[in-house]
C-alpha positions as CSV (number, residue, x, y, z in Angstrom):
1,X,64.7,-3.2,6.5
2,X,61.0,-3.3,5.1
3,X,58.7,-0.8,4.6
4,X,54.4,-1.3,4.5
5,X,51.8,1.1,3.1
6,X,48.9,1.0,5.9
7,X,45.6,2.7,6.3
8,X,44.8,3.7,9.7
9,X,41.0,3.5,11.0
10,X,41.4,5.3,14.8
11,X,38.8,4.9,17.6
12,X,37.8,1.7,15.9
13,X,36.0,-1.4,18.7
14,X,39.6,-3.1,18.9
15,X,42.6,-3.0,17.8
16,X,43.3,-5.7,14.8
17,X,45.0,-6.0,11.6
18,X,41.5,-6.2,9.3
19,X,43.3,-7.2,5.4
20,X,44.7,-5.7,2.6
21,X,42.6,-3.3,0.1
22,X,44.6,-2.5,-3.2
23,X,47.5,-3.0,-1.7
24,X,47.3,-1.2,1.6
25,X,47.1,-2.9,5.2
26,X,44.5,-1.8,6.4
27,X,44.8,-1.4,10.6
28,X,42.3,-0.8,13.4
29,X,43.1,0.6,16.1
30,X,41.1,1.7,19.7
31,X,42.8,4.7,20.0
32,X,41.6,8.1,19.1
33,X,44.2,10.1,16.5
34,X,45.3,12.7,19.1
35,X,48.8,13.6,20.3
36,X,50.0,10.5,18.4
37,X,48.4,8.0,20.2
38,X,47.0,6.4,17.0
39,X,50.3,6.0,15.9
40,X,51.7,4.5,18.8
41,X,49.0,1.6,19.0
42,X,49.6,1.1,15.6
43,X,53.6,0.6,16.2
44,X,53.1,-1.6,18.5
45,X,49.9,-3.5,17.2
46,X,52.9,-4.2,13.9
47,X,55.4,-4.8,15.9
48,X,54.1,-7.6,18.1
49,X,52.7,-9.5,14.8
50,X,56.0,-9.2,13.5
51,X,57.9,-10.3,16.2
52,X,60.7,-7.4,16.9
53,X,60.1,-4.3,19.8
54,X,57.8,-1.1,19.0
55,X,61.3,0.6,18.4
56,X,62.1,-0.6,15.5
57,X,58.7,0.1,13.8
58,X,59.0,4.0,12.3
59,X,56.5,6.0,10.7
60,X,58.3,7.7,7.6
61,X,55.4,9.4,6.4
62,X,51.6,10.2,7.0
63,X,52.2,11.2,10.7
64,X,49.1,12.7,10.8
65,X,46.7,11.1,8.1
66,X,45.4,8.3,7.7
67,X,47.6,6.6,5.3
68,X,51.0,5.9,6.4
69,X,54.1,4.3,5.7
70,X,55.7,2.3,8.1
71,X,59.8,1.3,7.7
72,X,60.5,-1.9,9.7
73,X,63.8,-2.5,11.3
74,X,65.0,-6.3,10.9
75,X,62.1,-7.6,8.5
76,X,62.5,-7.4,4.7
77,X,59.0,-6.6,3.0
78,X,58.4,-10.6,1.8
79,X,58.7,-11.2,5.1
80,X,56.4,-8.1,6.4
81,X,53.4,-9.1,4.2
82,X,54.0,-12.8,5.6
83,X,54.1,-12.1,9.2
84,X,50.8,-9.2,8.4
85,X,48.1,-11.5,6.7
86,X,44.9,-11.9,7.4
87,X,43.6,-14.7,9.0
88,X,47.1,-15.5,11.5
């Protein structure tokens, strides 16, 4: 199980991983930041790049802000940081 720091930027033109900033993913996402829906688009944007079902993506903390951390089920965090980086 993996875990990834990420920076959410809600209502954003599309939803796209946009690169790492000290560390942090950063992640845009279409959706506004009401009634979790930012957090769902974000599940499931990391979840397709890293190849397992929105299920096993879990926010563990920063459910409402902007910076969260997100514990993935079935990835270790080598392989989280490969699957995440820019430019695939």
């Amino acid at each position: 199980m993996g875990r990834i720091a990420v920076r959410v930027q809600p209502r954003a033109s599309r939803d796209e991983i946009a690169g790492e900033r000290e560390g942090v993913l950063a992640v845009r996402v279409k959706a506004p930041p009401v009634d979790g829906r930012a957090n769902e688009a974000v599940r499931r944007l990391v979840a397709k790049r890293v190849g397992v079902p929105p299920s096993r993506v879990r926010v563990v903390r920063g459910e409402s802000a902007r910076d969260k951390l997100l514990e993935i089920e079935g990835r270790d965090s080598d392989e989280l940081r490969r699957a995440l980086a820019p430019g695939d």
